[in-house]
Structure formats: C-alpha cells, structure tokens
C-alpha positions in Angstrom: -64.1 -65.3 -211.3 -63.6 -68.6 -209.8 -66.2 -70.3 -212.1 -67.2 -72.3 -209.1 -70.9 -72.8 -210.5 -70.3 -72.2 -214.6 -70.9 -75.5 -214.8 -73.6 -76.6 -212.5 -76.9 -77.4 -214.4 -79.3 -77.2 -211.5 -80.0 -76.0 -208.2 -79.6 -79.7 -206.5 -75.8 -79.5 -207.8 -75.3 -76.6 -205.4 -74.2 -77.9 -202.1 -76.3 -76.4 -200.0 -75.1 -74.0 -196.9 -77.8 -74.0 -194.7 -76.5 -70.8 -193.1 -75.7 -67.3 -193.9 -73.9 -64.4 -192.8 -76.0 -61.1 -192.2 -72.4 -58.9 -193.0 -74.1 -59.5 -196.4 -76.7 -57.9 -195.9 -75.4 -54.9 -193.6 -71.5 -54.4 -194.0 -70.8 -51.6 -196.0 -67.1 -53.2 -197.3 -69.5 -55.7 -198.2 -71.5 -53.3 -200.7 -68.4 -51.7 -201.7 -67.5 -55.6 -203.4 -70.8 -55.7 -204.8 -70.7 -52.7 -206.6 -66.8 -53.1 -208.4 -67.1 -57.0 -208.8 -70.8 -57.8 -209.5 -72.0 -54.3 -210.9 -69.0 -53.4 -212.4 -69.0 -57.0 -214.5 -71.7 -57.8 -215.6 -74.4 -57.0 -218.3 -77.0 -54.3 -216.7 -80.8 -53.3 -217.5 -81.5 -49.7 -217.7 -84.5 -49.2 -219.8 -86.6 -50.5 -222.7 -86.0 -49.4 -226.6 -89.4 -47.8 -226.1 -88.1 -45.4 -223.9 -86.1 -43.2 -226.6 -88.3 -44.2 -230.3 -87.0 -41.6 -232.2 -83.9 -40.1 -232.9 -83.0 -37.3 -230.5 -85.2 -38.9 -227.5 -82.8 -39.1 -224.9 -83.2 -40.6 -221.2 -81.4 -39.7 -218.3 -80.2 -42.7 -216.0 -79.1 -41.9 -212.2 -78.1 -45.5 -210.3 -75.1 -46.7 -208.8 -73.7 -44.0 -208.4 -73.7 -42.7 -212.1 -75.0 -40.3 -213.6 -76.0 -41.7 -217.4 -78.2 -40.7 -220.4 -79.5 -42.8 -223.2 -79.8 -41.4 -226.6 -81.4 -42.6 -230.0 -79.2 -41.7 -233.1 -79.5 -40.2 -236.2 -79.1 -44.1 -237.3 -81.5 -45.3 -235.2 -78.5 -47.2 -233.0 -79.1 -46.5 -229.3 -76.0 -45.1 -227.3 -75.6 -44.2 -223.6 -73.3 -41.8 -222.5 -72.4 -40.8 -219.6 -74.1 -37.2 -218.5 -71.0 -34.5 -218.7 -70.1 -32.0 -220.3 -66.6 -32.7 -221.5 -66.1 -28.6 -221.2 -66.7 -28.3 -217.0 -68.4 -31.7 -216.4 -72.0 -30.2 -216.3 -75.3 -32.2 -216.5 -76.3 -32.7 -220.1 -79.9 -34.5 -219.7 -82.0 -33.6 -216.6 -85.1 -35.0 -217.6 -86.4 -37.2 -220.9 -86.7 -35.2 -223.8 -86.2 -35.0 -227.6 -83.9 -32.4 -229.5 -81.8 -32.7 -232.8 -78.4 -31.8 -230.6 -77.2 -32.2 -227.1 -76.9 -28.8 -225.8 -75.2 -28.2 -222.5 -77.0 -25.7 -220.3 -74.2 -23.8 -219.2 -71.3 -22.8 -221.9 -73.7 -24.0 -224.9 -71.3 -26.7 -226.0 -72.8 -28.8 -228.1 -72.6 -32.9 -229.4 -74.4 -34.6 -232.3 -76.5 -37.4 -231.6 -73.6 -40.2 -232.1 -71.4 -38.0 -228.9 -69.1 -35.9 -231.2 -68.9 -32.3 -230.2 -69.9 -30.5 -232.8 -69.8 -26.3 -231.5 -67.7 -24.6 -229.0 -69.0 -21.0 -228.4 -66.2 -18.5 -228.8 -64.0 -21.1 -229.9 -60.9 -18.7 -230.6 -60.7 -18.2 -226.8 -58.8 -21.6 -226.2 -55.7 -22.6 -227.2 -55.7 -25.5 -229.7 -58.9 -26.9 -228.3 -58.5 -31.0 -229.6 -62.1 -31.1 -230.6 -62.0 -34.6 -232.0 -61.2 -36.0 -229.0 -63.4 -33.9 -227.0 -66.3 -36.1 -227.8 -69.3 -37.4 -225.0 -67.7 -40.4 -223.2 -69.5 -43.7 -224.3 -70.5 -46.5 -221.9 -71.0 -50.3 -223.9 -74.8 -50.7 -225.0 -76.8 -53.0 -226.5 -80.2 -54.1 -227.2 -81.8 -57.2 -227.1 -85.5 -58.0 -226.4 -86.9 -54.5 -226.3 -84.5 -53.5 -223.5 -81.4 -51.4 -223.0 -78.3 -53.2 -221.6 -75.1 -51.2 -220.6 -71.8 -52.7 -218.9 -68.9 -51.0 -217.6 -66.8 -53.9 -218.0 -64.2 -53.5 -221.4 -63.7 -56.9 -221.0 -66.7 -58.3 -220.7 -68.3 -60.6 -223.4 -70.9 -59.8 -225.9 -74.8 -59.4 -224.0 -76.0 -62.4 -226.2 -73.0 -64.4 -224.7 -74.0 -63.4 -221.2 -76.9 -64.5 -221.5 -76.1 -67.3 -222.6 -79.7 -69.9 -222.6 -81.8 -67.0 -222.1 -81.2 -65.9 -225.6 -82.3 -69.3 -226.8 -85.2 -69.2 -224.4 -87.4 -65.8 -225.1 -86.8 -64.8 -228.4 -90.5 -66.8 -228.9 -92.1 -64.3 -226.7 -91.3 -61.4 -228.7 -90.3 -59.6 -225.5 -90.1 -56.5 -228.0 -93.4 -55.8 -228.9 -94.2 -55.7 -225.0 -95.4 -51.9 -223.6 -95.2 -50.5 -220.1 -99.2 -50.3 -218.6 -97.8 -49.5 -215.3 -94.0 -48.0 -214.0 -93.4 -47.1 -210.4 -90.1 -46.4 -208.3 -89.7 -46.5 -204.7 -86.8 -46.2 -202.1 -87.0 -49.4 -200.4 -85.3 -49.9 -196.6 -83.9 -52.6 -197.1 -80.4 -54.2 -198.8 -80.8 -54.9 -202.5 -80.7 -58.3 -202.5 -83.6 -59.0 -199.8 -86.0 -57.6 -202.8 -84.6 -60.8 -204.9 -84.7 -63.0 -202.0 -88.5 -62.5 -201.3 -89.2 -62.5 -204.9 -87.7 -66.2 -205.6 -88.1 -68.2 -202.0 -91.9 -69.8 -201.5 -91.1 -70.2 -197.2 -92.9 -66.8 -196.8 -96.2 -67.0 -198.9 -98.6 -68.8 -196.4 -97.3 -66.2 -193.9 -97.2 -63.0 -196.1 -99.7 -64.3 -198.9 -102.3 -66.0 -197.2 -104.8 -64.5 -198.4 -103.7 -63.9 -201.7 -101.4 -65.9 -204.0 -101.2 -68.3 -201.4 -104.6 -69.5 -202.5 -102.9 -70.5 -205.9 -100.0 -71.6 -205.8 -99.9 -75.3 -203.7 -96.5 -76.7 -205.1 -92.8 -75.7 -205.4 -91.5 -74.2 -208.3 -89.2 -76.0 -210.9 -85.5 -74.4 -210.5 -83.5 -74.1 -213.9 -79.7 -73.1 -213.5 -78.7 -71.2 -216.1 -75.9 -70.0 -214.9 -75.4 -66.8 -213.6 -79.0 -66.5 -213.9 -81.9 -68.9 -213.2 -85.4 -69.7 -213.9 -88.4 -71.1 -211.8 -91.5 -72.0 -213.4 -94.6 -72.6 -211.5 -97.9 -74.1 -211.7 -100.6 -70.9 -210.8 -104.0 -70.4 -211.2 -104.7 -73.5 -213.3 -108.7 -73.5 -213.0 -111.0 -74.8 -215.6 -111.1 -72.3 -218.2 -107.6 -71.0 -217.5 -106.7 -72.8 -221.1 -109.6 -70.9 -223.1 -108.5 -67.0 -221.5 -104.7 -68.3 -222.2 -105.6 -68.8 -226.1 -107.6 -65.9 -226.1 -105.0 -63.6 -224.8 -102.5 -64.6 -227.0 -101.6 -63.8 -230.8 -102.2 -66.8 -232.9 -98.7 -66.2 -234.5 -96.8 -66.4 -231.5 -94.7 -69.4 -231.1 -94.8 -70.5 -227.7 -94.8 -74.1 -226.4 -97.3 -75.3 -224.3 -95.5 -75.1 -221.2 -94.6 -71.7 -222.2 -97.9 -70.7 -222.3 -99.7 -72.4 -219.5 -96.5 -72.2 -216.6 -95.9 -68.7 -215.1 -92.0 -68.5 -215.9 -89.6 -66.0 -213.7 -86.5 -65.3 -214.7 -83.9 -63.6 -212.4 -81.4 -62.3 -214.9 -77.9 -61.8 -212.6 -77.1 -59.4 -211.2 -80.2 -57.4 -210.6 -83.3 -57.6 -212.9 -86.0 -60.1 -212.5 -88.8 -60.8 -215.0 -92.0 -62.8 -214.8 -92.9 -63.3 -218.4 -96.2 -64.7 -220.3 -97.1 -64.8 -223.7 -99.9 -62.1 -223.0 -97.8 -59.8 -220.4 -94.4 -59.1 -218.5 -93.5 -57.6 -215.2 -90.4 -56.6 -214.2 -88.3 -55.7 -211.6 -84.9 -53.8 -211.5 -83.5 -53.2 -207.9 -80.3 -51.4 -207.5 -78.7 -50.8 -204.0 -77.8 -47.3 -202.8 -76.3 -47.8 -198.7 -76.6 -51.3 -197.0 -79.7 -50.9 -196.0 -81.8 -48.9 -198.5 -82.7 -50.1 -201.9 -84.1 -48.1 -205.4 -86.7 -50.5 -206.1 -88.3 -50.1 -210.4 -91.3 -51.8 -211.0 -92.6 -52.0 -214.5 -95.9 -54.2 -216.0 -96.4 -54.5 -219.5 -98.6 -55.3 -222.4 -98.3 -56.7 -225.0 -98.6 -54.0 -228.4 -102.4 -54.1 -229.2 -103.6 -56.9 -226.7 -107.2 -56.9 -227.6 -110.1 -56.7 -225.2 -109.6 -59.9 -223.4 -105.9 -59.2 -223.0 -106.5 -55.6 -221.6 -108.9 -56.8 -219.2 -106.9 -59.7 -218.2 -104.0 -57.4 -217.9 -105.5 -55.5 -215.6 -106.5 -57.3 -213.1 -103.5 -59.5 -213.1 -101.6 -55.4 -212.6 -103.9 -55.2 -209.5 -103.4 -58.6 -208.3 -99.9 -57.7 -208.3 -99.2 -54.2 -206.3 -101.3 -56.2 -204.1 -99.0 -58.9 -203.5 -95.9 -56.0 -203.8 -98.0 -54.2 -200.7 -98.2 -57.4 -198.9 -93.9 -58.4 -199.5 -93.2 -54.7 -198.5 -94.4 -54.7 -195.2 -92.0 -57.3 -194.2 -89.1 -55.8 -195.9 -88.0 -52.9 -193.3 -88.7 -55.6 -190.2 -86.3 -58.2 -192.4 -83.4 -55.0 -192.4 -83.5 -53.7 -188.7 -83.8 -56.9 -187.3 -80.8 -58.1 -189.3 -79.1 -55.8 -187.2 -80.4 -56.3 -183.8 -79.2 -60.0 -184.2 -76.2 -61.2 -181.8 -75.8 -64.1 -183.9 -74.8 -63.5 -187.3 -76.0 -66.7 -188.7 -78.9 -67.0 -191.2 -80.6 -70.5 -191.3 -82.3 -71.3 -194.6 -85.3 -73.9 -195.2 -85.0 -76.0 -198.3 -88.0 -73.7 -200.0 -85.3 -70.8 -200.0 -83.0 -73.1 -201.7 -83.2 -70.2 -204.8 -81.0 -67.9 -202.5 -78.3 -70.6 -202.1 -77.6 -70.3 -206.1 -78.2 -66.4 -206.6 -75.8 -65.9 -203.4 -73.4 -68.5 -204.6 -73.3 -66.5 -208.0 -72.5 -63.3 -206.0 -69.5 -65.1 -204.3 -68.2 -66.3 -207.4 -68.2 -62.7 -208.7 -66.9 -61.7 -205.8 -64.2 -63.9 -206.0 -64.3 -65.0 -202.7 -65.4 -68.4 -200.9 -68.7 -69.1 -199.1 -68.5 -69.3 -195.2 -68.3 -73.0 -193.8 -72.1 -73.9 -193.0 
C-alpha cells in the first residue's frame, strides 16, 4: 500500500475530491481489484463465537467466491477451513451442524476437529497415501469481541494490530456477551459499497427518512479517523428521560463513559463490516459483493446476554425502528445502480455531508494501490 492516509487523524485532513468516478461502482476490472487487493488484505468478519459453542459445531461460510467452514475444537480454539475434501475436493459442511468428526459425504474420509485426516476407507488401495500432509487446508482465524475474523493474507499483521484504536475503544462494551435477536440476508442490486455509502452519509435522510430518523437526528455526526476504519458518533433521540431508560438498560458493571453511553457510535470496520454499538445492543452489517452490481447484504441485531425487561422491550422496538429505516434505504438502492449506468457523464459530485465516502473511498485506493482521479 501507499500509506497515503496511515497517518491522517481525521476526516478534515483528507483533501477532499468533490467528484467520483461511477467505473467504481460498475466496471467489473474494477471489482476484480477489490476483491485481490482489499479482500484479499485485510482482516474479514464471518460470524460470531456464538455461532459454533461447542466443540464439533461447525458453520459453513459461502462469500467471495469461497467456499469456507468454521469449526470449534476439541480445545475450544476456533479454526476455519476451507470446505474440501483433500481426497476429490467434495463439500465437507453443507449446512451448520455438530459431530465429533468431519466426515466427507462421498468416499467417507474423515478429519479430527483440529483438520488432521484421521481415516481413509480402504486405505491399502493407494500407493503410499502421505496422510500427514493430507490434512484440511487452514485459512488464518481469530477471535476478538465475540466474532470470527479470517484473512487470506500470510502477510498480514496480527487482527488486534489491524485494528489498531478499535481494540482500545470496545473492549468496555463487552461486545462478547452480545446475542443475535434478529439475522436476515438478502441479495441486494446494487455494488457493495453503495450499502456503506448510505449507511455513513446524512445528505439523504430528510429525503429518504423524513418521516423517520429524520425526526431525530438534527446535527452532523462527529467523524473519527482511525485509519483504515472510522467512527461517527451522533447525537439521537436525546429526549427527557432518555438518561433514566439509558441507565436502566445497562449492567451496572459495565464500564462505559458517558459519552459512550448516551452517543450512538458507528463504526465502519474496513473493508466491509459496519457496527452501530450501545451499551444495551449492537447491529451489524456485513456486505460482500458478488458482480458489480448485486450485493449479499447480512444484517444482524443483538442483545445483550440476559437484558432484563426494560432492555428486551427497548430492544425491540429499537429492532423495528430499524428494518424500518433498512426498508426505507432499500428502495433507493436499485434506482442509485441502474441509474449509475444510464449516466453519460461519469462524474459523481459529493456534498460536504457525504464527506464519510471521501475517507472510506480513499482507503480503498490506498489498498488498491492506485491514485484518486484529479477532482
């Protein structure tokens, strides 16, 4: 990489373009970049601890073109592999389940929990099978804050390095102890990084969210570089009680600051996740591109591990208030794409309240190695 922005604090440090390209959004060579450069770099979300609790509960994963499967161990570690048979390459892990061995469906090869093949059927049949090397291929995991990170980089640094001030900045929310009250997937038509976009720019809310988070939210957010990722926080629904229901909601152990607890905080953690977290609940999204133009879209809202009654209930309607807003963004998505494509001039102007694209599009550059166009 360039390191072009490893060093820039702040969103106001960012020169700012004032125009795009819609190739990015459209070009297929430009996807292809995204995918070896940005995907195949960086740290990557694929699932929560929660998913596989006990040893032998496996997962299967299917983006970016790979076919994956997350598995807890005998030692409680959490491994992914990547789904094939190391006999004739055939699907391990359709669907999540739980079994003491990985069995293959076909030829009944078999692997312990920790990817080393343990029985070949018939084994006299080959000729000085190498069974030690035989083993499920591994793909680099780790854990941190409840969720499941993979890369397929061999030279990329440590997750809590990548991270870099986000470790410092929600270990107090105890991210772990969070549970999944909702999870829902679509196919979105639209490029991957449009679902970002929306998510992080404030232009589009009296338009889209009139009547609904509109109403709430009258000032701009506070932008945080934290390079490659980046945080807004924003002022929301601060009515009179809002500081009783934010106490009451929240464990009485849990270390938060003030801000922490009053300021709705969204981190977009690069390339491809973003979270909104609270102390009392967390939604995320994970978006991960499939052509140009169409999108696999998870959404995931969770709880906090034994929320109490006026957590539940606040969870709840906060879970409503949200697929609401999601409805509302989606319906603007598909027009966004095809009119992208109907334009005869390439050039994307941006307002100063989508000044959060400048950096997350800046960040993709860099990984792309490759320079913005003049503005």
């Amino acid at each position: 990489m360039t390191d072009r922005l490893a060093s820039v604090p702040d969103l106001d440090a960012v020169p700012p373009r004032g125009v795009f390209h819609t190739d990015r959004y459209t070009a297929p060579a430009f996807l292809e970049l995204e995918r070896a450069r940005v995907f195949g770099r960086t740290w990557i979300v694929i699932g929560r601890e929660s998913d596989v609790p006990h040893p032998g509960d496996r997962l299967p994963v299917e983006e970016l073109g790979e076919s994956l499967f997350v598995v807890r161990g005998d030692d409680r570690h959490v491994r992914t592999f990547r789904n094939t048979c190391r006999h004739r390459g055939t699907r391990l892990v359709a669907r999540a389940c739980s079994a003491r061995h990985i069995t293959c469906p076909y030829h009944g090869w078999s692997y312990a929990l920790d990817g080393r093949l343990l029985g070949v059927p018939k084994l006299s049949g080959f000729d000085a099978l190498p069974k030690p090397e035989l083993g499920l291929l591994p793909v680099r995991t780790e854990c941190w804050a409840g969720f499941v990170w993979i890369t397929f980089d061999p030279q990329a640094p440590p997750l809590v390095e990548y991270l870099g001030e986000l470790a410092e900045r929600l270990p107090p929310y105890r991210l772990e102890e969070m549970r999944p009250l909702l999870r829902r997937s679509w196919t979105l038509p639209c490029n991957w990084k449009s679902v970002l976009d929306q998510a992080t720019e404030s232009y589009h809310l009296p338009m889209v969210h009139g009547a609904s988070i509109a109403r709430v939210i009258d000032t701009l957010s506070t932008f945080h570089g934290l390079y490659p990722h980046h945080l807004q926080t924003i002022p929301i629904a601060d009515y009179g009680w809002r500081a009783w229901l934010d106490r009451s909601s929240t464990p009485a152990d849990l270390a938060v600051t003030p801000e922490q607890l009053r300021l709705f905080h969204k981190y977009v953690i690069f390339p491809n996740t973003l979270i909104n977290v609270m102390p009392y609940h967390l939604t995320v999204f994970r978006v991960f591109p499939l052509t140009p133009d169409t999108c696999r879209f998870h959404y995931e809202f969770h709880l906090r591990r034994r929320p109490g009654l006026i957590g539940r209930l606040r969870g709840w309607a906060t879970l409503l208030a949200s697929l609401y807003i999601l409805r509302e963004d989606f319906g603007v998505l598909l027009p966004f794409q095809s009119g992208l494509h109907a334009a005869a001039d390439r050039r994307i102007w941006l307002h100063r309240e989508e000044r959060p694209l400048e950096y997350f599009h800046a960040v993709v550059d860099d990984y792309l190695d490759r320079a913005p166009p003049p503005a």
